[in-house]
C-alpha positions, -999 to +999 in steps of 0.1 A: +081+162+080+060+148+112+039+184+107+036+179+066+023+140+070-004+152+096-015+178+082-018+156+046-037+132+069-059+158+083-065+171+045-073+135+033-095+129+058-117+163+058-121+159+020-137+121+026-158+136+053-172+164+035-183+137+006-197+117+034-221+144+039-232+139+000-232+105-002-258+106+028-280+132+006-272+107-024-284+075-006-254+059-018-244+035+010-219+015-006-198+046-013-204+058+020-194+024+036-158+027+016-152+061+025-159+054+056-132+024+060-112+049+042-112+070+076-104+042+097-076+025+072-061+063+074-057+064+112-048+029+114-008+036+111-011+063+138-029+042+158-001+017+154+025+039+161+008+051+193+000+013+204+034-005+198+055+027+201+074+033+168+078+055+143+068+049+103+094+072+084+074+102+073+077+100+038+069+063+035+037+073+053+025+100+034+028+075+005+012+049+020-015+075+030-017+085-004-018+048-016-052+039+006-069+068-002-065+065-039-074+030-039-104+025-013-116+064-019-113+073-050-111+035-062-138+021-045-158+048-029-156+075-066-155+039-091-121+055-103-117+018-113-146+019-134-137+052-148-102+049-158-088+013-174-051+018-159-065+026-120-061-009-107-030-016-130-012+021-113-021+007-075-003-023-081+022-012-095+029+012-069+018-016-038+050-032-053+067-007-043+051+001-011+055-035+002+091-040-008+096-008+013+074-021+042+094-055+037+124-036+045+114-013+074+095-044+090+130-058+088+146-034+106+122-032+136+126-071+138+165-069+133+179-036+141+212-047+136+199-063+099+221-029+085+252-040+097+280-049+071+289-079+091+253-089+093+230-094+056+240-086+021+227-054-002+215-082-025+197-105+001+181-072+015+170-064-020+159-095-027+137-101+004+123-070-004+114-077-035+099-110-022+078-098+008+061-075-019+054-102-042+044-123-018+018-096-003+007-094-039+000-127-041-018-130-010-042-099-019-049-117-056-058-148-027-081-125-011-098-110-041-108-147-052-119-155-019-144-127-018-155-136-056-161-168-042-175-165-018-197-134-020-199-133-059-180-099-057-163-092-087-124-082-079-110-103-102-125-086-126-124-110-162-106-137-142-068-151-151-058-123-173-066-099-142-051-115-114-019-121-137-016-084-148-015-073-112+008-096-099+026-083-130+024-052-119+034-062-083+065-078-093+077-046-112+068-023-091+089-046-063+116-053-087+118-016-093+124-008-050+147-039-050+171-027-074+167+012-060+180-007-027+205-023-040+219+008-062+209+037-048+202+028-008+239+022-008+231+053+022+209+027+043+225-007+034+261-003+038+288-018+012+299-055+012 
């Protein structure tokens, strides 16, 4: 799996450069400007792993890979957000469940023994899942404004009804890890 999320890294990352090269024959420096972030957001976890010596499971990584290049790339960088209505609605809907799991893992690397029957619940594992993902939501839907604000971006897009759709969306797609936690991650969160 280490082999397959590398080489998905590598693949991710060759197709951004070679649009680099014709967003510089475009002149479009905003796109060029996210696609570049998109390269450094990419290498990030790697760089993490390196620095504080740990290990993202693979197949949460290649999601969360996945997840940045779809929504600063092809989002930001390609105006898939523009292009197709449900774009923003489908990232945050799967951030949900990205953040629940991060929730989770960040758990156990604080709390190694947090898996232990003697130790926390299946339902308070679920449920601080659930919460660290809405909370994250919550805090991104801070940051959108901020930028609005402050730079007259437009993130939030037609205001109340945005901001409350995706932290819609957050909560079910955090709602939908919590339950698969408690249900079906019987394998990583043993029995009461």
């Amino acid at each position: 799996m280490k082999r397959f999320t590398f080489g998905f890294y590598i693949f991710l990352s060759v197709s951004i450069l070679l649009e680099c090269f014709w967003l510089i024959q475009q002149k479009e420096w905003a796109s060029l400007g996210m696609s570049l972030l998109t390269l450094i957001f990419l290498a990030l976890p790697f760089l993490i792993e390196k620095r504080f010596k740990l290990e993202f499971p693979r197949g949460f990584l290649s999601v969360f890979l996945l997840f940045l290049y779809a929504a600063i790339f092809l989002g930001t960088a390609n105006h898939f957000y523009v292009r197709f209505w449900w774009w923003d609605k489908m990232l945050h809907g799967v951030s949900g469940v990205i953040f629940a799991n991060l929730g989770f893992l960040i758990g156990k690397q604080l709390n190694p023994g947090i898996l232990s029957p003697a130790k926390l619940s299946r339902i308070f594992i679920s449920l601080y899942s659930f919460c660290f993902s809405v909370a994250s939501g919550a805090v991104w839907e801070i940051y959108e404004y901020t930028m609005d604000q402050t730079f007259g971006f437009l993130y939030q897009g037609v205001g109340i009804y945005d901001t409350m759709t995706d932290i819609i969306a957050d909560t079910l797609g955090a709602l939908a890890f919590g339950i698969y936690l408690y249900f079906k991650g019987t394998k990583v969160i043993p029995k009461q």
